[in-house]
C-alpha positions as CSV (number, residue, x, y, z in Angstrom):
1,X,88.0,91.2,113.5
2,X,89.3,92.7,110.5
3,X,91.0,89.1,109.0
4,X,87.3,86.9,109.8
5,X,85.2,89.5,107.7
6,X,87.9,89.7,104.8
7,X,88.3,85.8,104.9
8,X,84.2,85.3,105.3
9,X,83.8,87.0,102.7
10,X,86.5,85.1,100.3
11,X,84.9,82.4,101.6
12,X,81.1,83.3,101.1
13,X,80.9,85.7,98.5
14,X,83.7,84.5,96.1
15,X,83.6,80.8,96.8
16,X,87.2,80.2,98.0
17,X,88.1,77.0,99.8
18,X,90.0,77.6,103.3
19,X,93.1,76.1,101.8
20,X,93.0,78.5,98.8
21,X,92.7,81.5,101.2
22,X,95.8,80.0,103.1
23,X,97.6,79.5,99.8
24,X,96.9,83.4,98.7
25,X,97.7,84.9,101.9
26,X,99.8,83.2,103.9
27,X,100.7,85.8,106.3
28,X,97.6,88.1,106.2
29,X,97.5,88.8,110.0
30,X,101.1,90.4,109.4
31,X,99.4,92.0,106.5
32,X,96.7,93.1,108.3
33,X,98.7,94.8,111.1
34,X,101.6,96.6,108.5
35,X,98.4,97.8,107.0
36,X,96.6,98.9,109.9
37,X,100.0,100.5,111.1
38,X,99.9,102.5,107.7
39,X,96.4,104.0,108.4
40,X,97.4,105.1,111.8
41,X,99.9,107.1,110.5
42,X,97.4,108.6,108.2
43,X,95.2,109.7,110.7
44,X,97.8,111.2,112.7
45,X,98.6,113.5,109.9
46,X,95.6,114.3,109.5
47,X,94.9,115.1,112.6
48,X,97.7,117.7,112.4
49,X,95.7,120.1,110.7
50,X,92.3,121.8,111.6
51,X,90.8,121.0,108.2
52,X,91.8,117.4,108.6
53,X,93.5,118.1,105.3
54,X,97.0,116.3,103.9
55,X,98.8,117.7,101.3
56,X,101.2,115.0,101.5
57,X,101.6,111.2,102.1
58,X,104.9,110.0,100.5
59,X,107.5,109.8,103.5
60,X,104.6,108.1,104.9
61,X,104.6,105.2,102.2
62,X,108.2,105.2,102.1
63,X,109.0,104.9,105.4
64,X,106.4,101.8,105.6
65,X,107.5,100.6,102.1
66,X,111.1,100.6,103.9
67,X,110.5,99.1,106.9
68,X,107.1,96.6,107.8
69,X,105.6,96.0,104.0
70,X,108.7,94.8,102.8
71,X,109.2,92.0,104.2
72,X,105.4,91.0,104.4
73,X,105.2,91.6,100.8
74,X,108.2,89.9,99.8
75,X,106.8,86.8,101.4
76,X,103.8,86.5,99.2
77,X,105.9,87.8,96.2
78,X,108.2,84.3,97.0
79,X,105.1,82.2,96.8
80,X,103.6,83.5,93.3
């Protein structure tokens, strides 16, 4: 769901061609799910508290920098 309204709007709103959406994001639904894996963790630790409060999100960004965004990222680093 996620990938048709970000690419529908690239495509509407900012005028991109299919091929140029391709070319900028070549692996957006492994994107897509590194990022969504990232926001679960969020709400998690949110969750932990009664105030839905987090004081700190670090070893979260680490431990996904570490593990699923790098090699996504490295990916579309390769093609710029």
């Amino acid at each position: 769901m996620f990938r048709q309204v970000f690419v529908r709007s690239l495509l509407s709103y900012v005028g991109l061609s299919c091929d140029t959406v391709e070319q900028m994001f070549p692996c957006l639904d492994q994107l897509i799910s590194v990022h969504r894996a990232l926001l679960r963790s969020f709400i998690v630790r949110q969750q932990l508290r009664p105030d839905r409060s987090v004081d700190d999100v670090g070893d979260l960004l680490v431990k996904q920098v570490s593990t699923g965004m790098r090699s996504s990222y490295a990916d579309i680093v390769v093609i710029f």
